[in-house]
N, C-alpha and C positions, 0 to 999 in steps of 0.2 A: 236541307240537311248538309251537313259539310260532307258529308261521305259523296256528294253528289255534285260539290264543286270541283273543279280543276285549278289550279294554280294560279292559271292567266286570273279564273274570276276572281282568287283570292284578291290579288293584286287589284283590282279594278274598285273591289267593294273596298279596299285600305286607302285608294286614291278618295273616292267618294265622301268617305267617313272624312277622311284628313282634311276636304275640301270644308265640308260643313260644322267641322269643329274649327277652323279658321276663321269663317264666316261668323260664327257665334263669339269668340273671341275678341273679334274685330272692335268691340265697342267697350270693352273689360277695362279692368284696371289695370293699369301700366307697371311695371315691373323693373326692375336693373338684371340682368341677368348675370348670376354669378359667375357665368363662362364665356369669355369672349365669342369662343365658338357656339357659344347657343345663346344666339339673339332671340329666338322664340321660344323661350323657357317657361313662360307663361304658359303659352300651346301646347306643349312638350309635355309639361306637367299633367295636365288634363287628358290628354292622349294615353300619356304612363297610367296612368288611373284607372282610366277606361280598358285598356290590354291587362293592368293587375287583376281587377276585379271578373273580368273573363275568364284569366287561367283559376281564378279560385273558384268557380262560381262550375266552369265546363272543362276545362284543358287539364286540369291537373286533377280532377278528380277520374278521366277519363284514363290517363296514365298510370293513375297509380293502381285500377283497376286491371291496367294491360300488363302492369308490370308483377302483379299478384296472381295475375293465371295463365300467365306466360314463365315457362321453366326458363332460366338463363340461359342454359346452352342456344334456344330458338331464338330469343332476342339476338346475340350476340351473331346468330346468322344471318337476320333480319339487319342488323346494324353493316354488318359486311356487304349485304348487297345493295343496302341503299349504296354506301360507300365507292364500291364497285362505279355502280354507273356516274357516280359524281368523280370518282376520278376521271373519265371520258372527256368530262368539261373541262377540269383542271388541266388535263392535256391539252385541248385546245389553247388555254388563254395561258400557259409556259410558251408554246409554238409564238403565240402574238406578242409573248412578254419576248422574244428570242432567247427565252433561257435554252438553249439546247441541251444540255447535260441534265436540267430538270423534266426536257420534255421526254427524253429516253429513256430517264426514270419511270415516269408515267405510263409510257408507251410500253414497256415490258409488264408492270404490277398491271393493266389492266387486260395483257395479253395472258398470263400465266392468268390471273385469277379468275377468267374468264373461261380456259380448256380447262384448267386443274384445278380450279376451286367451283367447281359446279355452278358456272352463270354470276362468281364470286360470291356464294354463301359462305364458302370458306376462304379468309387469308391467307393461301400459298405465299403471294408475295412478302407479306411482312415476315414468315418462316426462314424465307430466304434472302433477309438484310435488304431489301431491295426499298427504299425509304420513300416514304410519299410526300409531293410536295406540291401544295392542296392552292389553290389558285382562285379565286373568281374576278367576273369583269368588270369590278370596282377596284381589285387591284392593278387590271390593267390598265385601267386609266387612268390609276395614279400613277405608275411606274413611267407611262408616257408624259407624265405632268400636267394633269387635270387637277385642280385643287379639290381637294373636299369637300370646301363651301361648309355651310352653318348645318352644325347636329338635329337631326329633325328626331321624330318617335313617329313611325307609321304607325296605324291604325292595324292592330293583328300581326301583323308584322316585327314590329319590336323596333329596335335602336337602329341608326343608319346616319348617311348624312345627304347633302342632297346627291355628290356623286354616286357614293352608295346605290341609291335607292335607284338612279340611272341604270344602275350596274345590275342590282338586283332583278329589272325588270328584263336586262340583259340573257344573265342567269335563268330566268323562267322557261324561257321561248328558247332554252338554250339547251335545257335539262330532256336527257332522254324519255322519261317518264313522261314528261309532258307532250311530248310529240308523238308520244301513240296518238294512232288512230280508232282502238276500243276503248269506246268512253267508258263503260261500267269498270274495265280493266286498270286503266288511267287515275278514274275517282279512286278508285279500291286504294292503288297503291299512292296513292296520294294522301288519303288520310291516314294510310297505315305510316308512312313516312312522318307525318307530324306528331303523333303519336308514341310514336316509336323513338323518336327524336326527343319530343318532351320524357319519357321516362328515362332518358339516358341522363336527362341534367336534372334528374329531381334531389339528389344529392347536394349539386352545385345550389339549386334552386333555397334549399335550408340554408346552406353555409350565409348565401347571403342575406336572406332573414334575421338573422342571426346575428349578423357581425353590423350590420348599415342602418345607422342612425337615420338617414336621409337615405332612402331605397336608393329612388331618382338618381343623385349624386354621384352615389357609389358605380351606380349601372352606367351614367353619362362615363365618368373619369373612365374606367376599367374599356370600356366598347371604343371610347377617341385613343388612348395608351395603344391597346390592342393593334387597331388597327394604321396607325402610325408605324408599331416596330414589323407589323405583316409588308407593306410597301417599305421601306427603309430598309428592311431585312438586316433587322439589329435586333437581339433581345431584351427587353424591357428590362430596367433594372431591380434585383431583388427585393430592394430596400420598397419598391412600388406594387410591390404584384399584390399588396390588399389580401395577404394569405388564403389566395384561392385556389385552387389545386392546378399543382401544375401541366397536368393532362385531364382535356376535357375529350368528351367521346366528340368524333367524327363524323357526320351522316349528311344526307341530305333529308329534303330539298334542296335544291339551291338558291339563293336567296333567303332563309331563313336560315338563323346564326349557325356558323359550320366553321370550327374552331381550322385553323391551320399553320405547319410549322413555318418558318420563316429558313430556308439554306439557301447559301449564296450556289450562284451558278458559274459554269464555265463559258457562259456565255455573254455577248455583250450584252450591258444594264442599260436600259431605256433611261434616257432623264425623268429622276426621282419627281415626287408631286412637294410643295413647299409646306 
């Protein structure tokens, strides 16, 4: 049951899957890929298929159950504490980006909402202007100039590229939750995070329904845009933003899609990724 997997094995069973739907491909028909960056669009597509038809079939009927007998106020506290503890990482990798003006940001919002947001259920910090600026270690290895490499689609996982997905695994082993040592406690909030996380975008999840001819397409362009102006630390231009809202909720896991703002720091900029 997933309530009984930890994170590490998410990851392992996404590598697995990914290995053997490449293997199965391997002999398929040949394809042009419409995006430079996604030479394995073939793969990709097949994958996207396979992770849609999961969230419709278990993930999303699971949320929207959590999000019907779950009063908002407890979500929104549940969203804060996952929050909380992913800010801790975010901290980390501003320290390794040498944003220092972002990492004292961090280092306060998770100091305050830690005594005075009770273990961070409550956002003290955001009350007091104190602004978050949300990090993982795909970004820092763009920032040091590690290229992105080709758009992949893991398996459960969702959109990434291959540094990404470096980075993601980075992220896992990196996330507080995961380095408990009570495994019943671990799983719990491990799938309460995923959970929790998918009902936050189930809003977002219609809009794009909705609006995308080509799911695929819409979800490659919008996830390579993203995270090009996240490293760049520029904002996407209006004319592109594919009228998706402009604030997406926050949360962890880490490694699984965790929206973040893009502010320049006062501190020096590592060489950007190309």
């Amino acid at each position: 049951m997933i309530t009984r997997m930890n994170l590490k094995t998410l990851f392992s069973a996404a590598a697995v899957c990914f290995a053997l739907l490449l293997q199965g491909c391997a002999t398929g028909p040949s394809a042009i890929p419409s995006n430079p960056a996604d030479p394995l669009e073939p793969l990709n597509r097949t994958v996207f298929q396979f992770n849609d038809q999961l969230d419709r079939a278990i993930i999303k009927p699971v949320a929207l159950a959590y999000r019907d007998v779950t009063p908002s106020l407890v979500r929104r506290g549940v969203t804060n504490f996952f929050n909380n503890i992913a800010d801790v990482w975010s901290l980390a990798n501003n320290v390794l980006q040498l944003q220092g003006a972002d990492a004292a940001d961090m280092l306060f919002r998770v100091t305050v909402n830690t005594f005075w947001g009770l273990g961070g259920v409550l956002d003290v910090a955001s009350e007091m202007n104190i602004p978050r600026h949300t990090e993982d270690f795909g970004q820092t290895l763009g920032r040091w100039g590690v290229a992105a490499g080709p758009y992949v689609v893991l398996p459960i996982l969702g959109p990434s590229t291959v540094r990404d997905s470096v980075g993601t695994l980075v992220d896992l082993n990196g996330n507080l939750v995961s380095r408990s040592g009570d495994v019943p406690v671990r799983n719990s909030l491990n799938a309460l995070g995923i959970v929790n996380l998918r009902a936050n975008f189930l809003a977002t999840g219609d809009v794009l329904d909705a609006a995308a001819l080509d799911k695929y397409t819409f979800t490659r362009e919008i996830y390579l845009q993203r995270r090009r102006s996240l490293i760049d630390r520029e904002a996407p231009e209006k004319e592109e933003r594919f009228d998706l809202p402009e604030t997406l909720p926050e949360t962890v896991p880490a490694g699984v899609l965790a929206p973040a703002t893009a502010v320049d720091g006062a501190s020096p900029t590592p060489v950007k990724a190309p």
